[in-house]
C-alpha positions in Angstrom: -2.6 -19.5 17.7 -0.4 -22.3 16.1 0.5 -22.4 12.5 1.6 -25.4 10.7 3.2 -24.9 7.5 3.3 -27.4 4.9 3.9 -28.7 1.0 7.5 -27.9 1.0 9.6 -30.2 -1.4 12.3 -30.6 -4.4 11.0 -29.1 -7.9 12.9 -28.4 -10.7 13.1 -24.6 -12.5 10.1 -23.6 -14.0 8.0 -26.4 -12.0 5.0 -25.3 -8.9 4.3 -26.3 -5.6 1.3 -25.6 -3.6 2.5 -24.3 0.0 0.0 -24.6 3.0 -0.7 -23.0 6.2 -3.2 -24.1 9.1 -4.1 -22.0 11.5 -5.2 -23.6 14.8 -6.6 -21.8 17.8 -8.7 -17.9 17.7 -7.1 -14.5 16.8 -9.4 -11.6 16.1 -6.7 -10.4 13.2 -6.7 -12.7 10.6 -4.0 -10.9 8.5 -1.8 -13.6 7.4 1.7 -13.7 4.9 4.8 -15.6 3.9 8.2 -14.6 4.4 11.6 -17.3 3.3 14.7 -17.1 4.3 17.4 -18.4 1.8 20.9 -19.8 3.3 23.1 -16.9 4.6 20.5 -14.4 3.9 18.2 -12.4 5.9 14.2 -13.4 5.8 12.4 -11.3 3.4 8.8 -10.8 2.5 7.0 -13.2 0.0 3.2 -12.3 0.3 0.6 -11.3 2.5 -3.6 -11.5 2.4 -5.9 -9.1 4.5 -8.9 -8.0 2.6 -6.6 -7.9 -0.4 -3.6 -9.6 -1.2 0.6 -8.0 -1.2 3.3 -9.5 -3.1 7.0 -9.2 -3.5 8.3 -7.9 -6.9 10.2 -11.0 -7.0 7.3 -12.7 -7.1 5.0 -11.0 -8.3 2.7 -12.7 -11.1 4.4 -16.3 -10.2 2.8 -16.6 -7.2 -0.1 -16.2 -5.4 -1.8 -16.0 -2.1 -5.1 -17.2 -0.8 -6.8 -18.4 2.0 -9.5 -20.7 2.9 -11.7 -19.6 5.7 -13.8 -22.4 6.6 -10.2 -24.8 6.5 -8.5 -21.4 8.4 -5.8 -22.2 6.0 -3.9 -20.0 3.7 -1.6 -21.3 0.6 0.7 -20.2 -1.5 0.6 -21.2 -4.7 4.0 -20.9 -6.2 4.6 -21.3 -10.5 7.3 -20.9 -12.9 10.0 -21.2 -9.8 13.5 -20.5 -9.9 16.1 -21.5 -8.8 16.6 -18.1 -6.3 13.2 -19.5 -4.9 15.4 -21.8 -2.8 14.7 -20.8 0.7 12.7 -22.3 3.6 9.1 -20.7 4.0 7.5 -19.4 6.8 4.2 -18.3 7.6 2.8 -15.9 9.5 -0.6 -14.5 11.0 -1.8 -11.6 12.9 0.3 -8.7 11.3 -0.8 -4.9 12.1 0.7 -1.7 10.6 3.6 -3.0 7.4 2.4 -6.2 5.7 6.4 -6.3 4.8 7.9 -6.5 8.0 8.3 -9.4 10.4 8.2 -7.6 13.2 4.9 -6.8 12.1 3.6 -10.3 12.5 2.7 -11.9 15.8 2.4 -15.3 15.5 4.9 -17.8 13.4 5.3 -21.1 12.0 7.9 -23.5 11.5 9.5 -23.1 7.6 9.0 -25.9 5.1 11.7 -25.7 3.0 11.8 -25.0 -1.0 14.0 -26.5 -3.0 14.3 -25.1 -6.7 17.1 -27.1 -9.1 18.3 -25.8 -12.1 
């Protein structure tokens, strides 16, 4: 399974962006989420979708995840950013056991990075 993330870009505070992720190739688990990683931090959890969807209080009711079965694509749909949003996004696929792990997740994609002014 390949992923290719996508929609990264520039937006100023309190602006959206739409982030994708394509899924190429066949997994039987189709558990999916995104983590970022902000400069000189550690990676943390964003979101995940199985047959319902996991956010992180930071970003909970700003963004939200979906997918798009018959594309095998899952977005992220990211509003009223901040300027802490700043990170480069990853996605992942395959996760069993903690949604909120990265360990959790088999299969990764290259970040697409986030870039929030103020």
């Amino acid at each position: 399974v390949q992923l290719q993330a996508s929609g990264g870009g520039l937006v100023q505070a309190g602006g959206s962006l739409r982030l994708s992720c394509a899924a190429s190739g066949r997994t039987f688990n189709n558990n999916m989420g995104w983590f970022r990683q902000a400069p000189g931090k550690e990676r943390e959890f964003v979101a995940a979708i199985s047959f319902r969807t996991y956010y992180a209080d930071s970003v909970k009711g700003r963004f939200t995840i979906s997918r798009d079965n018959a594309k095998n694509t899952v977005y992220l749909q990211m509003s009223s950013l901040k300027p802490d949003d700043t990170a480069d996004y990853y996605c992942a696929a395959a996760y069993t056991g903690t949604y909120y792990i990265d360990k959790s997740y088999k299969y990764w994609g290259q970040g697409t990075q986030v870039t929030v002014s103020s």
